[in-house]
DSSP file (Angstrom, degrees, kcal/mol; ACC not computed):
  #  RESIDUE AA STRUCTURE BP1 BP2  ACC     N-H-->O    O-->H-N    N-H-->O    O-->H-N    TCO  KAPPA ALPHA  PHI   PSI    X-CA   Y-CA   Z-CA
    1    1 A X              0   0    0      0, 0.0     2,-0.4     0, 0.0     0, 0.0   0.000 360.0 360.0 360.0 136.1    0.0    0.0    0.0
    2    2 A X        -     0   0    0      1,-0.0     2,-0.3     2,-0.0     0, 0.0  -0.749 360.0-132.1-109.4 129.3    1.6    3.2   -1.2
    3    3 A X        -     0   0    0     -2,-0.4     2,-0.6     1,-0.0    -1,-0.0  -0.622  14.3-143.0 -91.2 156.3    1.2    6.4    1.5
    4    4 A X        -     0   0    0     -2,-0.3     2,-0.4     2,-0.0    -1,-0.0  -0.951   4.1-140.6-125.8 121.0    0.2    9.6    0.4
    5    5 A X        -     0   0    0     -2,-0.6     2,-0.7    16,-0.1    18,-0.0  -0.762  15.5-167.6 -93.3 132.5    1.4   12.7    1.7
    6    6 A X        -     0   0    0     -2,-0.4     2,-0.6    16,-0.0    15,-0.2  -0.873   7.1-154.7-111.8 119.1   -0.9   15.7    2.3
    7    7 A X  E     -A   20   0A   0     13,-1.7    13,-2.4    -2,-0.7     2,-0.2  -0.883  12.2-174.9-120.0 140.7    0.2   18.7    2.9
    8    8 A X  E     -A   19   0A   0     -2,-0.6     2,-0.5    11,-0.2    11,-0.2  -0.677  22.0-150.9-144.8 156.5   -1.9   21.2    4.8
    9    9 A X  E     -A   18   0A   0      9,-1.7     9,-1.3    -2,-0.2     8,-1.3  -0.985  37.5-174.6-141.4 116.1   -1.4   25.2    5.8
   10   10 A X  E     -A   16   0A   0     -2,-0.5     6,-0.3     6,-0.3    -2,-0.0  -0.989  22.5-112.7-137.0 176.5   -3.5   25.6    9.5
   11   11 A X        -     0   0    0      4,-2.5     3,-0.4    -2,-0.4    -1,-0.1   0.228  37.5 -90.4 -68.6 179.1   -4.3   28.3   11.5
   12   12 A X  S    S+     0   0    0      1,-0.2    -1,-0.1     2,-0.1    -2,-0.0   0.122 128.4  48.3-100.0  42.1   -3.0   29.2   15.3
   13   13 A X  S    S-     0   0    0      2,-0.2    -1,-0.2     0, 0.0     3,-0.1   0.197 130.8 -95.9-123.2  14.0   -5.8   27.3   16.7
   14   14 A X  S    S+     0   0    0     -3,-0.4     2,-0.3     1,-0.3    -2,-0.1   0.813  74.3 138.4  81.8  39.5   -5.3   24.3   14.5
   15   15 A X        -     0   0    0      0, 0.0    -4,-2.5     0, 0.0    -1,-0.3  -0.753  50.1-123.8 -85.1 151.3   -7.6   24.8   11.6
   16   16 A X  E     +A   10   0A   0     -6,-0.3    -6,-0.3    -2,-0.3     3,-0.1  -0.757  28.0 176.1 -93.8 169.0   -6.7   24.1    8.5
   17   17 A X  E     +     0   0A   0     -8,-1.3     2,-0.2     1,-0.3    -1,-0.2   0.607  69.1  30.9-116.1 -50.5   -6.9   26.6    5.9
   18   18 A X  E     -A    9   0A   0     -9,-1.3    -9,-1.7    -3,-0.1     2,-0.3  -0.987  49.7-173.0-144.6 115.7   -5.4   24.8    3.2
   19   19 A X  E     +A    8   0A   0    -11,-0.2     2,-0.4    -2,-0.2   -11,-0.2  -0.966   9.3 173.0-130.0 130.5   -4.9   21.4    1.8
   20   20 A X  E     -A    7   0A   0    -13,-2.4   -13,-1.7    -2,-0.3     6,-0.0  -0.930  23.0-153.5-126.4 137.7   -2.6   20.5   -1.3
   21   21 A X  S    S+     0   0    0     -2,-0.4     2,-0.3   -15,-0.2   -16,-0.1   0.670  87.4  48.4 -78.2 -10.2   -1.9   16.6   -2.5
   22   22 A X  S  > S-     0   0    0    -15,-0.1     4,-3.1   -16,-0.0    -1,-0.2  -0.975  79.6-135.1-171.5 134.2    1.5   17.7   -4.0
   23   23 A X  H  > S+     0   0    0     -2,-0.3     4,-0.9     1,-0.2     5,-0.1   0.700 110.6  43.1 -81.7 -10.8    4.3   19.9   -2.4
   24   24 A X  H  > S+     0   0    0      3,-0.2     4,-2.6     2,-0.2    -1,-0.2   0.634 116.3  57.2-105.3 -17.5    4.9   22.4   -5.7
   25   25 A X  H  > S+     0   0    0      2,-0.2     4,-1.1     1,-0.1     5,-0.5   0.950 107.1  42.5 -61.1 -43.9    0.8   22.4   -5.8
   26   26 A X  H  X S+     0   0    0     -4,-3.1     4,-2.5     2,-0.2    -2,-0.2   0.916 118.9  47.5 -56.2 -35.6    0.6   23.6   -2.5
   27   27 A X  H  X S+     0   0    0     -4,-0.9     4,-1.3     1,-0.3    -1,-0.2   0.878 115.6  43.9 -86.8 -33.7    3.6   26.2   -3.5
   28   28 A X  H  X S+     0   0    0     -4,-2.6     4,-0.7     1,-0.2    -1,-0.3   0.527 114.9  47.0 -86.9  -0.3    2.1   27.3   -6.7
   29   29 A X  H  X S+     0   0    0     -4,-1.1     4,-2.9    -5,-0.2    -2,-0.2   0.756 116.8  46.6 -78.6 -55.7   -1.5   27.7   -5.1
   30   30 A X  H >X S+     0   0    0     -4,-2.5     3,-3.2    -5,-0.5     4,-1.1   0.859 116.0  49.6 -46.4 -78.6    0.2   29.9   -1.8
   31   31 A X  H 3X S+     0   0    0     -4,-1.3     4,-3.1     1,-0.3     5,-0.3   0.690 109.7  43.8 -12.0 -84.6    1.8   31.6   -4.3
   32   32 A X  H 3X S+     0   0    0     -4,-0.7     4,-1.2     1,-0.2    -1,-0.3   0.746 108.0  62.0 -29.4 -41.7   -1.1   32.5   -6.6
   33   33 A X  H <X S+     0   0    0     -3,-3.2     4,-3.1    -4,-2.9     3,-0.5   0.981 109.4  36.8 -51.2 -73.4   -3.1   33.4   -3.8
   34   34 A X  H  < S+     0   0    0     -4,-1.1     4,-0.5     2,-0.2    -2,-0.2   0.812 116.1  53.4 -31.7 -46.5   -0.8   36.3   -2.6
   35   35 A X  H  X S+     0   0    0     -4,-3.1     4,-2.2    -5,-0.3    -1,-0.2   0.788 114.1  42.1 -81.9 -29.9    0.1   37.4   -6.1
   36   36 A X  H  X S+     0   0    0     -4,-1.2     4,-2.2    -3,-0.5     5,-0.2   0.746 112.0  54.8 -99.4 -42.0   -3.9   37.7   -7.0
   37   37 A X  H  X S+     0   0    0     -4,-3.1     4,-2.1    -5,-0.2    -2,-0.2   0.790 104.4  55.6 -76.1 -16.4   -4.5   39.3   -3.5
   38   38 A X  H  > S+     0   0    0     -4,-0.5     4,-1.7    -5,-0.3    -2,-0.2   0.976 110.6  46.4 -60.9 -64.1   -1.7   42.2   -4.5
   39   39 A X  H  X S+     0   0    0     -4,-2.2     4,-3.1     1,-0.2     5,-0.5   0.938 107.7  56.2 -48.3 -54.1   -3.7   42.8   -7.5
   40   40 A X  H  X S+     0   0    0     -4,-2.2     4,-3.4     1,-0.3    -1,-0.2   0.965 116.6  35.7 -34.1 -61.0   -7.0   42.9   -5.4
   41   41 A X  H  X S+     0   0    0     -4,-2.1     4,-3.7     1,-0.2     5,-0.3   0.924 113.7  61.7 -65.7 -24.5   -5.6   45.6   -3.2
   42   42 A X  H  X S+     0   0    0     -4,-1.7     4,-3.1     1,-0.3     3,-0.3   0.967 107.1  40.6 -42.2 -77.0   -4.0   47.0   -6.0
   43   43 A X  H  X S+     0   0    0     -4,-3.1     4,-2.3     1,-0.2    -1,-0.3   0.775 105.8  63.1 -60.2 -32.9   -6.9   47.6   -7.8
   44   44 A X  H  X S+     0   0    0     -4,-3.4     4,-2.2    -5,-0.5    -1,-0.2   0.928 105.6  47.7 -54.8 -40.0   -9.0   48.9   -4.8
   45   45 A X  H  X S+     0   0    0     -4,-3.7     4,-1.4    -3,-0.3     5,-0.8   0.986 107.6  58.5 -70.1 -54.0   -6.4   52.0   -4.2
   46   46 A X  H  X S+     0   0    0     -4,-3.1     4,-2.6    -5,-0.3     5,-0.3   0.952 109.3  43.6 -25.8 -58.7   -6.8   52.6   -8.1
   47   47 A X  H >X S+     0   0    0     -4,-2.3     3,-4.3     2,-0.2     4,-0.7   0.763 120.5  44.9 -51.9 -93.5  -10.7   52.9   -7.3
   48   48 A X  H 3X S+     0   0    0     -4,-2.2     4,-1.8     1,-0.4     5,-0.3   0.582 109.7  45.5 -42.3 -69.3   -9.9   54.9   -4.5
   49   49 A X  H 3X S+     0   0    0     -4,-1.4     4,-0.5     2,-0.3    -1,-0.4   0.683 112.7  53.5 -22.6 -42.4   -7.5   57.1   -5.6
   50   50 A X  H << S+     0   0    0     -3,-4.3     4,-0.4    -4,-2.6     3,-0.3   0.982 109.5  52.6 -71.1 -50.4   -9.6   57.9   -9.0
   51   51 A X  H >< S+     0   0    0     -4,-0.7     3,-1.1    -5,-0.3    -2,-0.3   0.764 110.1  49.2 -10.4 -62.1  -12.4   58.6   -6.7
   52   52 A X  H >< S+     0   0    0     -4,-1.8     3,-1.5     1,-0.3    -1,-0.2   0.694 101.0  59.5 -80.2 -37.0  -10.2   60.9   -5.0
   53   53 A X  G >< S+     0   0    0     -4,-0.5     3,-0.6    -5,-0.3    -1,-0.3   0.816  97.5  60.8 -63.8 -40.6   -9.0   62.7   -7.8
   54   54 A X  G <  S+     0   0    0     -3,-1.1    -1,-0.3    -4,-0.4    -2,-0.2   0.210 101.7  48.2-106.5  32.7  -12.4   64.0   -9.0
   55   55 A X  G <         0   0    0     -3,-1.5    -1,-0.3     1,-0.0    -2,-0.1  -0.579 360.0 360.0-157.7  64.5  -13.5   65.9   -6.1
   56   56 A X    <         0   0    0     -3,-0.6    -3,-0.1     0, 0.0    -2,-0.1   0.198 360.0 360.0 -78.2 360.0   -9.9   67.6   -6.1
């Protein structure tokens, strides 16, 4: 019987967050996550900031 390793991101009360079957899935998922939440905020100050702009 062949074991399977899981690899799992949890919280500091011992939730997990995150579960990946493969260690460069798990790293290209984290990854993606971060890079796609820069943009998010990214884009929010854009909003804001345009916003901002027209009641100069």
């Amino acid at each position: 019987m062949e074991t399977k390793t899981r690899y799992t991101m949890v919280n500091k009360r011992g939730e997990e967050i995150y579960h990946a079957d493969s260690f460069l899935g798990f790293i290209g998922s984290t990854f993606l996550v971060q890079f796609l939440g820069c943009i998010v905020i990214c884009i929010i100050g854009m909003i804001i900031c345009g916003i901002a702009s027209i009641f100069n």
